[in-house]
C-alpha positions as CSV (number, residue, x, y, z in Angstrom):
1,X,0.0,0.0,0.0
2,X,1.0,3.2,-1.0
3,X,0.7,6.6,1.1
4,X,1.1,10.4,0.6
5,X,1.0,13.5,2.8
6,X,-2.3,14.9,3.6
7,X,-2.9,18.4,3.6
8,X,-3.4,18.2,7.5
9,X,0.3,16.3,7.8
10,X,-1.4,13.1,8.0
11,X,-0.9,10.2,5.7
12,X,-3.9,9.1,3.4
13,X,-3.8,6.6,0.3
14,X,-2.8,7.8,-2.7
15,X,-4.8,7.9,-5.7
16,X,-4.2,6.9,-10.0
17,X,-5.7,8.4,-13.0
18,X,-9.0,7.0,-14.6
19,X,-7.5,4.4,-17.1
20,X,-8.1,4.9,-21.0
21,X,-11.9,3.2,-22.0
22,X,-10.3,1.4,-24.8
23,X,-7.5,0.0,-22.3
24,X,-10.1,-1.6,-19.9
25,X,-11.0,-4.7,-22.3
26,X,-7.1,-5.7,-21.8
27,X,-6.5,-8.0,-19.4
28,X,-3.2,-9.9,-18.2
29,X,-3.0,-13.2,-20.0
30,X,-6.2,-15.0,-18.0
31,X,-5.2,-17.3,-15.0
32,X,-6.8,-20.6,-15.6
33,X,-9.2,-19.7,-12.2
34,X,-10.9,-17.3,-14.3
35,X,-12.2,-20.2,-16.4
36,X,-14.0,-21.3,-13.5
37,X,-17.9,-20.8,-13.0
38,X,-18.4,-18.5,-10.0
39,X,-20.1,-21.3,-8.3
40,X,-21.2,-25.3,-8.4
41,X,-22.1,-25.6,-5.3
42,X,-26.6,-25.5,-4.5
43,X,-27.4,-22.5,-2.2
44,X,-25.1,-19.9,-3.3
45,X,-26.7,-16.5,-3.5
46,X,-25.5,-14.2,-5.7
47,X,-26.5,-11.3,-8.7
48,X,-28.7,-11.9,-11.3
49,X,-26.2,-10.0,-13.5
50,X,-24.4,-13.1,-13.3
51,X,-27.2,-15.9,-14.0
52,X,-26.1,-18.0,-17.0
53,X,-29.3,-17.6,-19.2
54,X,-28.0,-20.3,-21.2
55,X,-28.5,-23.1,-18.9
56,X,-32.3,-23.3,-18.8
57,X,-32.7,-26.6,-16.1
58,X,-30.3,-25.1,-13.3
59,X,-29.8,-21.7,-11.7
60,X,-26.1,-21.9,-12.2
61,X,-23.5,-18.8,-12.6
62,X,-20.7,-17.3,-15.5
63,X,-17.6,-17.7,-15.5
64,X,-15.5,-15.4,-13.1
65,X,-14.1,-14.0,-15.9
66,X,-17.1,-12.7,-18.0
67,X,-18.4,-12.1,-13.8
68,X,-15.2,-9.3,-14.5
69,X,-16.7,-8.0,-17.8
70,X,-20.5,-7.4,-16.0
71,X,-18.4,-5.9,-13.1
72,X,-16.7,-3.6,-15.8
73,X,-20.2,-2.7,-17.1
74,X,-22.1,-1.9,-13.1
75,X,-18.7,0.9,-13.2
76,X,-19.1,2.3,-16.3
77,X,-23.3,2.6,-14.7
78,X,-22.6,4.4,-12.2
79,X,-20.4,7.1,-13.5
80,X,-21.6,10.8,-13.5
81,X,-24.3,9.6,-10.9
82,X,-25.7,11.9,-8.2
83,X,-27.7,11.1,-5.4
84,X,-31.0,14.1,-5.0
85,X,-31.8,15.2,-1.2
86,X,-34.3,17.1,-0.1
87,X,-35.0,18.7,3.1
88,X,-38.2,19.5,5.3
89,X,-38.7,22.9,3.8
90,X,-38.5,21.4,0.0
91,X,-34.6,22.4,-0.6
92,X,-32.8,20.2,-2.7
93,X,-29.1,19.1,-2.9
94,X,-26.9,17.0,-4.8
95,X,-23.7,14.5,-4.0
96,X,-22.0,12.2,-4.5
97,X,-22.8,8.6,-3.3
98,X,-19.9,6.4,-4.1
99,X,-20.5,3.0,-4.5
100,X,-18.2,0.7,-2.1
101,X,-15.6,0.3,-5.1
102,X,-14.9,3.9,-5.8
103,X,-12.3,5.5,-4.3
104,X,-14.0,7.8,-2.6
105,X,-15.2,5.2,-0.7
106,X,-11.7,3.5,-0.2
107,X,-11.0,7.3,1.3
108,X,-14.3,7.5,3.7
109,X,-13.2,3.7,4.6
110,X,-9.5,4.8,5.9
111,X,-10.7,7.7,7.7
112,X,-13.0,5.4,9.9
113,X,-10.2,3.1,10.2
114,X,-8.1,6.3,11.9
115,X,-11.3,7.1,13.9
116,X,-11.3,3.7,15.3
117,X,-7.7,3.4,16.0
118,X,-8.1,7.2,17.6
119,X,-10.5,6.4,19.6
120,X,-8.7,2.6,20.4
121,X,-5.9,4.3,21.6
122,X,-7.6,6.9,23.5
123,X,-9.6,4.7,25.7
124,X,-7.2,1.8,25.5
125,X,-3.7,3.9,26.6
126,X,-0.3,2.2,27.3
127,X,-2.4,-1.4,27.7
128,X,-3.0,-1.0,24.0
129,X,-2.1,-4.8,22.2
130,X,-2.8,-5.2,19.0
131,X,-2.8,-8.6,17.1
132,X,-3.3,-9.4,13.1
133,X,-4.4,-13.2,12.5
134,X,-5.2,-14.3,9.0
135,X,-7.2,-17.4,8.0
136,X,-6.9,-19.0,4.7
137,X,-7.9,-21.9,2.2
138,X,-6.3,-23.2,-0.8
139,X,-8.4,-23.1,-4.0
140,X,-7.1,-26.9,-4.9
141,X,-8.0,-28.5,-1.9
142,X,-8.2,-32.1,-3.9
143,X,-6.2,-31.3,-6.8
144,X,-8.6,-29.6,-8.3
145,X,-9.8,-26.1,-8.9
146,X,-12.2,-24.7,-6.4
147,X,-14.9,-22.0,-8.5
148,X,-14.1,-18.4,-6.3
149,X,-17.9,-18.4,-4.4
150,X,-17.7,-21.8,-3.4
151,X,-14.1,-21.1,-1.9
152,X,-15.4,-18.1,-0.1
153,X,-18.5,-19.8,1.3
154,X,-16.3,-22.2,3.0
155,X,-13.5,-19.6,4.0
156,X,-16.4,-18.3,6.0
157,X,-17.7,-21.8,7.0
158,X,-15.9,-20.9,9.9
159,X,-16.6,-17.9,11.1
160,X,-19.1,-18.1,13.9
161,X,-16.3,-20.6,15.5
162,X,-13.5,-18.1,15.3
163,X,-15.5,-15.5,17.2
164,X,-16.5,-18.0,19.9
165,X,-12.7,-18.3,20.5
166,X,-11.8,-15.3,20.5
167,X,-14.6,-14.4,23.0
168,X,-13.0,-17.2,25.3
169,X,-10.0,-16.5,24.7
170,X,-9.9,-13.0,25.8
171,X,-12.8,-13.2,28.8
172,X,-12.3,-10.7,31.1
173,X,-10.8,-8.3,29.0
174,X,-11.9,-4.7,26.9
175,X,-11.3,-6.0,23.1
176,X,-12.4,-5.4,19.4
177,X,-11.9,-6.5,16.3
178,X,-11.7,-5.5,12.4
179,X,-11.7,-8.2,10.0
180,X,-11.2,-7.7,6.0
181,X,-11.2,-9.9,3.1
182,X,-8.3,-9.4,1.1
183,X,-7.3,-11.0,-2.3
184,X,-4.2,-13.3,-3.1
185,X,-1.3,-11.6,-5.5
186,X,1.6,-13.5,-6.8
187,X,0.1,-15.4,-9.7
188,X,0.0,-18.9,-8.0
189,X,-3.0,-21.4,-7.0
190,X,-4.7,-18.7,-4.6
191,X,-4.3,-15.6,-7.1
192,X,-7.3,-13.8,-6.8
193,X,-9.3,-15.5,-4.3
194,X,-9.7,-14.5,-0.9
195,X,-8.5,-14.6,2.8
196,X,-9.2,-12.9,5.9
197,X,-7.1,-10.5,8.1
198,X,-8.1,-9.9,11.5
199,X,-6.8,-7.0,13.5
200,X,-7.3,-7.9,16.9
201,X,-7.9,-4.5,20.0
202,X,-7.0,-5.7,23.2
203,X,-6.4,-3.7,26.3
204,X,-3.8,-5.8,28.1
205,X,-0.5,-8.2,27.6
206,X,-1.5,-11.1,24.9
207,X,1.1,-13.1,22.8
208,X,1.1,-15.9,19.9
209,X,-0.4,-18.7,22.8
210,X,-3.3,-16.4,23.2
211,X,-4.5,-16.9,19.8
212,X,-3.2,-20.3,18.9
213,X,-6.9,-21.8,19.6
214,X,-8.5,-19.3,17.5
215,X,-6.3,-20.3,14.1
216,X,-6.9,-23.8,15.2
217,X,-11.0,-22.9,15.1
218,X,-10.3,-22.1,11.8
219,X,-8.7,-25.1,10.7
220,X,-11.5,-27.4,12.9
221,X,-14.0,-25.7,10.8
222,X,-13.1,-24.5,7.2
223,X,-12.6,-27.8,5.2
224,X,-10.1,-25.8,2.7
225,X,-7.9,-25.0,5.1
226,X,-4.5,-26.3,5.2
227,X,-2.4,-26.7,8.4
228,X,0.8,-26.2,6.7
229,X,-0.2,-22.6,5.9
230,X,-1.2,-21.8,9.5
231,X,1.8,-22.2,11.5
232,X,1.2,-19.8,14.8
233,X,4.8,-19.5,15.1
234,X,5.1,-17.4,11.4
235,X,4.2,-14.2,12.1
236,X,2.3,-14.0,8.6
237,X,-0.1,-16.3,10.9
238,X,-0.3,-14.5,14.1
239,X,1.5,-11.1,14.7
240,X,1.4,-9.6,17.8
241,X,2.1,-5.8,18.7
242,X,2.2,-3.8,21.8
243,X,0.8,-0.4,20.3
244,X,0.2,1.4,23.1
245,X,4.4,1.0,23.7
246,X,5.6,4.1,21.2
247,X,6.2,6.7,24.1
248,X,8.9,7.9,21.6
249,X,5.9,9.2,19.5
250,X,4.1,12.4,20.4
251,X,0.0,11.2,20.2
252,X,-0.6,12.7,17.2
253,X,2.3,10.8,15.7
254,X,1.6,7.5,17.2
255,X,-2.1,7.8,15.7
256,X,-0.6,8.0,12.2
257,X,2.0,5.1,12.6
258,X,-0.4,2.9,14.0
259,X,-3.1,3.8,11.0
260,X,-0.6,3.3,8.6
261,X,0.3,-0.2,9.9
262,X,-2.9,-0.9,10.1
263,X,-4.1,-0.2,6.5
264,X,-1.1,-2.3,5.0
265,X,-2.3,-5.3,6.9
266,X,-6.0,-5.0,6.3
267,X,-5.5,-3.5,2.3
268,X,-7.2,-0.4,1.8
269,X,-7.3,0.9,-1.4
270,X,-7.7,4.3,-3.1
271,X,-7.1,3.6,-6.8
272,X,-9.9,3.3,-9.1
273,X,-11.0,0.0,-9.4
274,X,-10.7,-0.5,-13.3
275,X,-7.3,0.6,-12.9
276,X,-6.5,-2.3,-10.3
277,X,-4.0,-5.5,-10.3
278,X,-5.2,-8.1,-11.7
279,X,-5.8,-10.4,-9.0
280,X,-7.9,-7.1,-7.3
281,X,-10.0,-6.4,-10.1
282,X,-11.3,-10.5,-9.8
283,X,-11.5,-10.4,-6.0
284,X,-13.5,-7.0,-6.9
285,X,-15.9,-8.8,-9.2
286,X,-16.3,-11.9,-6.6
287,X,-17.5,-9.0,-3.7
288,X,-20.1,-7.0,-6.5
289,X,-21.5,-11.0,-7.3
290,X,-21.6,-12.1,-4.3
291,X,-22.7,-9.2,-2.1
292,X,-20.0,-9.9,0.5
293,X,-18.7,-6.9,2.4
294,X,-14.6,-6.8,2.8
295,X,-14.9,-4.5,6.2
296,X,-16.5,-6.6,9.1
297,X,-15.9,-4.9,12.4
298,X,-17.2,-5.7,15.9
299,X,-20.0,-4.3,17.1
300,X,-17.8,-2.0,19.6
301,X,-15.5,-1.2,16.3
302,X,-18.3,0.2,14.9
303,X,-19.1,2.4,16.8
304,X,-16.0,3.8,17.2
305,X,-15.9,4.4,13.3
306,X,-19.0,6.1,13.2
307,X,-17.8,8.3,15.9
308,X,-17.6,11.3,13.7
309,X,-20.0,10.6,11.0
310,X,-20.5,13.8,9.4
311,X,-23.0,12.6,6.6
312,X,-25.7,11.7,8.7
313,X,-28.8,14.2,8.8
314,X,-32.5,13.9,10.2
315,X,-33.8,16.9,7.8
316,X,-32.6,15.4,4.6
317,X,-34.1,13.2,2.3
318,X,-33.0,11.0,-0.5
319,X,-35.0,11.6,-3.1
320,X,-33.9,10.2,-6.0
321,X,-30.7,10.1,-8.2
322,X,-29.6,12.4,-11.5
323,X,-27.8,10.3,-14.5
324,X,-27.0,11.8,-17.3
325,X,-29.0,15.3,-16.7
326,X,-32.2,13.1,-16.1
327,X,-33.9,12.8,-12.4
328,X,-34.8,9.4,-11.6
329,X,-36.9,8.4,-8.6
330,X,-35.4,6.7,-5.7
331,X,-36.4,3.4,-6.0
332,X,-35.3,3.4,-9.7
333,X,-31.7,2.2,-9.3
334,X,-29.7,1.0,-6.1
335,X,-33.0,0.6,-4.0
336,X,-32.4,-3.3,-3.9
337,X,-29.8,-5.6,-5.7
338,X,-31.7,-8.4,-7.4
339,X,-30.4,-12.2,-6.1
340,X,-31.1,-14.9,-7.5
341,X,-30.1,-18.7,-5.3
342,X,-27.8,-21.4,-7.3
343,X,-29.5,-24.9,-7.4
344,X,-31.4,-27.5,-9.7
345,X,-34.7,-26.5,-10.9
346,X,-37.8,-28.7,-11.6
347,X,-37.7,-30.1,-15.2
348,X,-40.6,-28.2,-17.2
349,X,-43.7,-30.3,-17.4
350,X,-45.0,-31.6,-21.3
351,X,-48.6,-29.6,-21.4
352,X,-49.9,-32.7,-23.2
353,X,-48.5,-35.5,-21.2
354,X,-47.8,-34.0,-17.5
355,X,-45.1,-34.9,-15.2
356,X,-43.5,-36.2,-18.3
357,X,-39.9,-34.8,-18.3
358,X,-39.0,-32.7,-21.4
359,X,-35.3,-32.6,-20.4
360,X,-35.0,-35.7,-21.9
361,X,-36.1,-35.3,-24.9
């Protein structure tokens, strides 16, 4: 991750250029992932711009790759869009309402990250700890290829399990966390798919031990997980940090160097997203599909990031949105995100001979 000076002395991520239109159907020579449907598995929930139309008998997904393209097209959709709000005495405003890839957003999401480390270290003091724990699974579990929703559907398989440990783990104690899902670089097996990092608050002395059971959660209950690449003695597994330990740092400081640590581990980005590596612009396309947040704080983390939250107002109104000069109600785009569930369907019935199955035929 890349960082520049702010204008207040801070650091804050730095941002590219809008790529060229005709550069954006050029893409690095294909990993053979991107071959993959999105999903094989029944149950999967994801966009209906990704429904394979072709397959009439199943509810079955593209390929991650032309998943990229729709991606590609749901940018070029929202450009020049403006969200209309209107207040109690009939005034009207306009803004902009970035959608969560733009990097407006990225920007937003960094300054809640420094809110909640602010306000981390302000209540949390010299005690501060901080710990980053990440949790894979391989994408050729068996040899072969795992499709990218099926791998993150059992990446998270074991979520509920890792929270229960950490909740034991750490009884007694103030503590939050900030987890992210972050995409694989480096062109092997994983390139593209995801993992989580976990940032860890604690107010108090913790070490590797503490969150050995936590990793093993993980590995008890995500079937793509591989013991080999969670070793809790590599730090890339479990790092541990006393934050609150940098008295050589005025506060101000201190706030910055932590933030910046911070946003390496847990990969914020302020680029624009058609202008992206590779292996982001796929992870990218897997989120839009599948509707999965990257940012899942704690309840407590929350909080602190909406600390400050500037944008919030009782007297105004959305309205509705203006593309392209044109006002369009507020229901009319972005009010819901249409799903549809992967799965077999029921073979159509022959109008002359019911029940008879016409997929044989």
């Amino acid at each position: 991750m890349s960082t520049e000076a702010g204008s207040d002395g801070g650091s804050r991520l730095s941002k590219t250029n809008r790529a060229d239109p005709q550069k954006r159907c050029e893409r690095p020579s294909a990993h053979e992932s991107r071959k993959q449907p999105l999903s094989r598995r029944d149950g999967i929930t994801l966009r209906n711009e990704v429904r394979d139309l072709d397959n009439i008998h199943e509810d079955r997904p593209i390929s991650w790759a032309r998943t990229m393209n729709r991606f590609d097209e749901y940018l070029d959709d929202k450009e020049d869009v403006k969200a209309v709000f209107e207040d109690d005495a009939g005034n009207t405003a306009k803004g902009s309402q970035p959608h969560r890839f733009a990097p407006e957003y990225a920007d937003k999401q960094y300054a809640k990250l420094k809110d909640l480390e602010r306000g981390i270290s302000e209540d949390y003091g010299k005690l501060l700890h901080t710990a980053m724990l990440t949790f894979t699974a391989s994408a050729t579990p068996d040899g072969d290829r795992v499709p990218p929703a099926d791998h993150l559907d059992e990446l998270n398989a074991s979520w509920d399990a890792i929270r229960r440990s950490l909740k034991r783990q750490l009884d007694g104690r103030r503590w939050e966390y900030l987890a992210i899902l972050e995409p694989h670089g480096g062109g092997g097996d994983n390139h593209g798919y995801l993992h989580i990092h976990m940032a860890v608050f604690v107010e108090g002395v913790v070490s590797k031990e503490t969150f050995a059971p936590v990793i093993e959660a993980h590995l008890r209950n995500c079937e793509y997980a591989g013991r080999d690449a969670h070793n809790t003695a590599d730090d890339s597994t479990i790092s541990v940090r006393h934050a609150g330990a940098d008295r050589d740092l005025d506060d101000d400081e201190q706030l910055d160097e932590l933030a910046i640590y911070l946003a390496e581990y847990l990969g914020t980005y302020g680029e624009d997203p058609r202008e992206a590596p590779e292996h982001v612009k796929a992870a990218n396309a897997l989120l839009w599909a599948t509707g999965k947040q990257r940012w899942r704080p704690s309840n407590g983390a929350q909080q602190y990031m909406a600390a400050d939250d500037r944008e919030t107002s009782e007297n105004w109104e959305l309205v509705g949105i203006e593309k392209d000069g044109e006002l369009l109600h507020a229901g009319a785009e972005g009010g819901g995100v249409d799903t549809f569930t992967t799965g077999s369907l029921d073979p159509p019935d022959d109008p002359v001979n019911p029940g008879e199955d016409l997929s044989e035929r």
